[in-house]
TILO-521214 format. One record per residue (C-alpha): residue number from 1; residue in one letter; x, y, z. Coordinates in Angstrom, 1 decimal. Layout:
% TILO-521214
<pt><pos>NUM</pos><code>A</code><c1>X</c1><c2>Y</c2><c3>Z</c3></pt>
...
This chain:
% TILO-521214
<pt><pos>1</pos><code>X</code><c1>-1.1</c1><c2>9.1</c2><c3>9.6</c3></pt>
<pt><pos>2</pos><code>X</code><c1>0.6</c1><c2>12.3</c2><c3>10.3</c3></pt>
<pt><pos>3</pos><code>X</code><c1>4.2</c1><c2>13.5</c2><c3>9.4</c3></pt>
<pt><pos>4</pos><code>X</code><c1>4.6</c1><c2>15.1</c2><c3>12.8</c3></pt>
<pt><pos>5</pos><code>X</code><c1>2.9</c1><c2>14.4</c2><c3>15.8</c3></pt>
<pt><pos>6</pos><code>X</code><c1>-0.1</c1><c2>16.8</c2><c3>16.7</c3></pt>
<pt><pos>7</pos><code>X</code><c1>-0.4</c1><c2>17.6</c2><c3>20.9</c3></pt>
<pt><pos>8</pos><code>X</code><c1>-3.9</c1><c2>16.8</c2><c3>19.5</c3></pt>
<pt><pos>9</pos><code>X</code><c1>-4.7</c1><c2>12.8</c2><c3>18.2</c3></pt>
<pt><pos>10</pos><code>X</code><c1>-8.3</c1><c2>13.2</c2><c3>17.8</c3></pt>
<pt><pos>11</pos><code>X</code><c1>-11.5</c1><c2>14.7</c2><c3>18.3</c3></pt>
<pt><pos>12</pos><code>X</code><c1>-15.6</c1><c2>13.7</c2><c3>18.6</c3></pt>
<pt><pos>13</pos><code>X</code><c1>-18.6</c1><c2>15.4</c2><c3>19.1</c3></pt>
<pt><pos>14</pos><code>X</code><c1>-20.4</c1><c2>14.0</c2><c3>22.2</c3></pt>
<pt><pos>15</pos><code>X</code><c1>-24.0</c1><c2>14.0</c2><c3>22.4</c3></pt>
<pt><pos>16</pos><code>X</code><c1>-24.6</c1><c2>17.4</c2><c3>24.3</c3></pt>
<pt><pos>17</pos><code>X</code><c1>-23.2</c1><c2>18.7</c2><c3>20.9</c3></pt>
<pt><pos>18</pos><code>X</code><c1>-20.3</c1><c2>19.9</c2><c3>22.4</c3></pt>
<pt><pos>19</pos><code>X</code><c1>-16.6</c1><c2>18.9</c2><c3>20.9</c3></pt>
<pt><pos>20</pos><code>X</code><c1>-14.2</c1><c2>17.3</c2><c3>22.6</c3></pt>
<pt><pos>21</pos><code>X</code><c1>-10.2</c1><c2>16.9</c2><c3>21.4</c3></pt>
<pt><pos>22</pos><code>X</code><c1>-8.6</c1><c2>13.7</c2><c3>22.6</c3></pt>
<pt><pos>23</pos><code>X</code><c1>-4.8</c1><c2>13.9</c2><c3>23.5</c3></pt>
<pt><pos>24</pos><code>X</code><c1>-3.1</c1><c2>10.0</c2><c3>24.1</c3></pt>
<pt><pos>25</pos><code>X</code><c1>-1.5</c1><c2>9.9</c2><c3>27.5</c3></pt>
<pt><pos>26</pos><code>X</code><c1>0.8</c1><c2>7.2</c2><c3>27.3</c3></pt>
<pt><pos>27</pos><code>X</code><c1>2.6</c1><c2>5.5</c2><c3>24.7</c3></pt>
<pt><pos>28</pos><code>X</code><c1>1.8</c1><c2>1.9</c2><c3>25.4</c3></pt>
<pt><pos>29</pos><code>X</code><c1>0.3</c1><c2>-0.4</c2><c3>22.6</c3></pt>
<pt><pos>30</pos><code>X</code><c1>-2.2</c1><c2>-3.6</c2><c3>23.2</c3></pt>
<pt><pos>31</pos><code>X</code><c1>-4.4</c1><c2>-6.0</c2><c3>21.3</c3></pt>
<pt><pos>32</pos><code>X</code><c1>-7.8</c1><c2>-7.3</c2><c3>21.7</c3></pt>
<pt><pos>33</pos><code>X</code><c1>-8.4</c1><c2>-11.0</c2><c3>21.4</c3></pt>
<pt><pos>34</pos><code>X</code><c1>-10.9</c1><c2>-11.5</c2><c3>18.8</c3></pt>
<pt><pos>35</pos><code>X</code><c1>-11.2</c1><c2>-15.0</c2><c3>19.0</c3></pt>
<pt><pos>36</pos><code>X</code><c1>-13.4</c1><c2>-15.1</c2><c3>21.5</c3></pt>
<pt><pos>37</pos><code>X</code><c1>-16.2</c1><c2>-11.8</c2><c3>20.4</c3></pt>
<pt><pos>38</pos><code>X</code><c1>-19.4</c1><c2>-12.7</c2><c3>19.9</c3></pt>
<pt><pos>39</pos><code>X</code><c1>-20.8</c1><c2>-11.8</c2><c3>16.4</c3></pt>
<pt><pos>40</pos><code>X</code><c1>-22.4</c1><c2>-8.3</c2><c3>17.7</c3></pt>
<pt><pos>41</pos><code>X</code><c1>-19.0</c1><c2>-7.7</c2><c3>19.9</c3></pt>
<pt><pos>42</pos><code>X</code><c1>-16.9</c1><c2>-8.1</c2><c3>16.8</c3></pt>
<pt><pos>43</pos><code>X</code><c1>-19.6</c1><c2>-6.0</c2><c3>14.7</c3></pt>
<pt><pos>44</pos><code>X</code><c1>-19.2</c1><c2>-3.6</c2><c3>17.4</c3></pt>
<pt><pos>45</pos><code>X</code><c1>-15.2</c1><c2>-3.6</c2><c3>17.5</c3></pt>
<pt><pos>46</pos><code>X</code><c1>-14.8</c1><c2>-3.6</c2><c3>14.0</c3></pt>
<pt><pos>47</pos><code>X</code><c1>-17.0</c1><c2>-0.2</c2><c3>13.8</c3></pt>
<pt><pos>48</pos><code>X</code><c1>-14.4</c1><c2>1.5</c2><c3>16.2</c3></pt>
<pt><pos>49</pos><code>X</code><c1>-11.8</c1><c2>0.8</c2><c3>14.5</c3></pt>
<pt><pos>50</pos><code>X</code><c1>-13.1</c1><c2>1.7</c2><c3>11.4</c3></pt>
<pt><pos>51</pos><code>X</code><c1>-14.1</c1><c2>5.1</c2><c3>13.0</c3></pt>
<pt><pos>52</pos><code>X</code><c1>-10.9</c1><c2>6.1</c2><c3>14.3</c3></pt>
<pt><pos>53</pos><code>X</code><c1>-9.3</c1><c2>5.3</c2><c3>11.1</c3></pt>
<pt><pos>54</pos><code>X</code><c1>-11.9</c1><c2>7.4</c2><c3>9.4</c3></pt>
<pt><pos>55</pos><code>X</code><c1>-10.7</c1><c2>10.2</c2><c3>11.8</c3></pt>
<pt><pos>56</pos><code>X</code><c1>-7.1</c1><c2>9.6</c2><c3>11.7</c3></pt>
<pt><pos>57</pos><code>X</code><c1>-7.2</c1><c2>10.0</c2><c3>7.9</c3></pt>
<pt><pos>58</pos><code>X</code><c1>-9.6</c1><c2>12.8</c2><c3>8.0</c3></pt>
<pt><pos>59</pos><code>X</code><c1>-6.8</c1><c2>14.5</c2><c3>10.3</c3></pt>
<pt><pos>60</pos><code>X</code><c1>-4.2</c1><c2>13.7</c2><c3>7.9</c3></pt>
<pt><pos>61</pos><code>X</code><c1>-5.6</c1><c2>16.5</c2><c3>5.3</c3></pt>
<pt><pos>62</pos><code>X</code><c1>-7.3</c1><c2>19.4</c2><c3>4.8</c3></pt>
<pt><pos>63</pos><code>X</code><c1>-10.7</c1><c2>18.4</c2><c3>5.0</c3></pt>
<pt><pos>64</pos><code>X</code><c1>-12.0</c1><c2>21.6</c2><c3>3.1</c3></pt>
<pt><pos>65</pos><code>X</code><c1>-10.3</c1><c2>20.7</c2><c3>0.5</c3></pt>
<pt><pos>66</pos><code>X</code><c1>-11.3</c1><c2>17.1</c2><c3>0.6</c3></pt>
<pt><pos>67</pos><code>X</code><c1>-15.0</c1><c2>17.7</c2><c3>0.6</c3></pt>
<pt><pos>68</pos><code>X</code><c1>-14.8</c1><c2>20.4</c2><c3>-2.1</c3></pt>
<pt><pos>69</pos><code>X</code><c1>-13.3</c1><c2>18.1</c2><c3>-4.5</c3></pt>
<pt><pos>70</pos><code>X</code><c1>-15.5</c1><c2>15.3</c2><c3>-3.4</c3></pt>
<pt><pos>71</pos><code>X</code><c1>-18.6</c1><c2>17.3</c2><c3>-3.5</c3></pt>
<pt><pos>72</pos><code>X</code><c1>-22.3</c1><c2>16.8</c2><c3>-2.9</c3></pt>
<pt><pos>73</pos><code>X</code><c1>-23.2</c1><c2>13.6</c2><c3>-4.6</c3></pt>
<pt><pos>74</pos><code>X</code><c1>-22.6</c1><c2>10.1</c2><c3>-3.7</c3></pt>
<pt><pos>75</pos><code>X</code><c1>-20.5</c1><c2>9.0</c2><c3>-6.3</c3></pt>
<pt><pos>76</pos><code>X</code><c1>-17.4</c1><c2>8.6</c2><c3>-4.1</c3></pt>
<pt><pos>77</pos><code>X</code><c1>-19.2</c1><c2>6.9</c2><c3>-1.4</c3></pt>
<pt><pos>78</pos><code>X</code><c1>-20.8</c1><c2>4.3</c2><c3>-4.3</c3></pt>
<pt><pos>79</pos><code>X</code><c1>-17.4</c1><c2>3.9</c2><c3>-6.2</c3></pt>
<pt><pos>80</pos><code>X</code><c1>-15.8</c1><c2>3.1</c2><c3>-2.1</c3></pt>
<pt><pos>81</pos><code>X</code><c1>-18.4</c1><c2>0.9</c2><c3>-1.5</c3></pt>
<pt><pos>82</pos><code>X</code><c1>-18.0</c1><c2>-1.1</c2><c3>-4.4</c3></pt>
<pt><pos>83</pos><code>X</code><c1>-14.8</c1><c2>-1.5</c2><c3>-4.4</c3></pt>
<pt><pos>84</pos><code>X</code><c1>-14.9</c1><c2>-2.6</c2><c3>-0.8</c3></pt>
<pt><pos>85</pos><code>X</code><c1>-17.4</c1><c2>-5.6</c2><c3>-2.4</c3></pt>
<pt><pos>86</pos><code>X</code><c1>-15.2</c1><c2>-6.2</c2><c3>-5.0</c3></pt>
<pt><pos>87</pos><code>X</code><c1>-12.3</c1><c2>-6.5</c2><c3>-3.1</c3></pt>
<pt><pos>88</pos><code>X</code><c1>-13.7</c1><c2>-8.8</c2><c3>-0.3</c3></pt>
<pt><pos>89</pos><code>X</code><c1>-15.1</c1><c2>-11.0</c2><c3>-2.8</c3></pt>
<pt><pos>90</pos><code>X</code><c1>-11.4</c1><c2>-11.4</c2><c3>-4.3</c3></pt>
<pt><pos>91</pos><code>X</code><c1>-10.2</c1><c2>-12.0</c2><c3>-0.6</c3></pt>
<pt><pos>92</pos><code>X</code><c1>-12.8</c1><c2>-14.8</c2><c3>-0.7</c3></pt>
<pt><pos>93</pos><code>X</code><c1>-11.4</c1><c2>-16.1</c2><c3>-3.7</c3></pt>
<pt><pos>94</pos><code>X</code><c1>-7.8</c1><c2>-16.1</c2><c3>-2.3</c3></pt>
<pt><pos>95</pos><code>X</code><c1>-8.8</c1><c2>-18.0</c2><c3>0.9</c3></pt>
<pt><pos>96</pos><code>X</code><c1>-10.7</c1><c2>-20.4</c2><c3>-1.3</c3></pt>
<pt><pos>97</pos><code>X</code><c1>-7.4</c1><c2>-20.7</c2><c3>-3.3</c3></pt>
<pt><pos>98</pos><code>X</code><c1>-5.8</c1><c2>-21.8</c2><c3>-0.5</c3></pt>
<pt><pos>99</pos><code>X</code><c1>-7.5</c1><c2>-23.6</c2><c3>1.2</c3></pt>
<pt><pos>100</pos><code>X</code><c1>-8.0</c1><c2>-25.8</c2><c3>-2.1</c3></pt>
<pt><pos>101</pos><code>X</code><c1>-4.4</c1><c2>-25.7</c2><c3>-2.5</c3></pt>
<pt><pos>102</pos><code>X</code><c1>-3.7</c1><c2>-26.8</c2><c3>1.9</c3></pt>
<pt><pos>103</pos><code>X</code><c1>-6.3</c1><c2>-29.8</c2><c3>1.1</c3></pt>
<pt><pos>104</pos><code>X</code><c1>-4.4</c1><c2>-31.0</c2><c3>-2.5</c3></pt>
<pt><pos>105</pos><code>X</code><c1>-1.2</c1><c2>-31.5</c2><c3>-0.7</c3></pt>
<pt><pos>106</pos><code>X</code><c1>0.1</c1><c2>-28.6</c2><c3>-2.7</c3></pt>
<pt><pos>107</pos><code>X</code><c1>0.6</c1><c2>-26.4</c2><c3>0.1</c3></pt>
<pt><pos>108</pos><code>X</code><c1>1.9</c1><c2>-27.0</c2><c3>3.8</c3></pt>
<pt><pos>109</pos><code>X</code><c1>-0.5</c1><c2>-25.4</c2><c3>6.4</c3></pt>
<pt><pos>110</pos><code>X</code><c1>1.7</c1><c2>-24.8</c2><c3>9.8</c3></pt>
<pt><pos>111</pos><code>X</code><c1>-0.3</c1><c2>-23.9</c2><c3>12.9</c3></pt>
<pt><pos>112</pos><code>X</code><c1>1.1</c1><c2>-22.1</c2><c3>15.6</c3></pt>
């Protein structure tokens, strides 16, 4: 997200109010099997990620500047938001695609 590393990765606000900084203190990398989340687990999961990404990028700019040029109305969020329909709706389509294509013979489906 960054071009050089900050001694900083991330920061929150806890309940108390008060603002914590987040620092990573090992390099190691891991996965979490999804396959087996319950519906509300996944839900949950999927809304972490999605919040650290939002504060990853938010980190990657100057977030003054950012909301200045955004400004006070809701048009960005409602032109984000639609496109986020739009484009799992065209995802939709593709898997349909696909899967129309894996049941005409058309296509091979391998499964690991």
């Amino acid at each position: 997200m960054q071009e050089a590393s900050d001694i900083f990765l991330g920061w929150t606000k806890g309940d108390s109010g008060h603002d914590f900084y987040l620092r990573q203190l090992r390099d190691m990398k891991t996965s979490v099997e999804i396959e087996g989340m319950s519906e509300t687990d996944l839900r949950g999961y999927s809304h972490l990620c999605g919040w650290a990404l939002a504060h990853s990028h938010a980190r990657s700019g100057n977030r003054f500047a950012i909301s200045g040029y955004l400004g006070q109305s809701d048009r960005f969020d409602r032109a984000i938001a639609n496109f986020a329909v739009a484009y799992a709706d065209q995802t939709e389509r593709d898997y349909k695609a696909l899967a129309d294509a894996v049941a005409a013979g058309q296509i091979k489906a391998i499964e690991e």
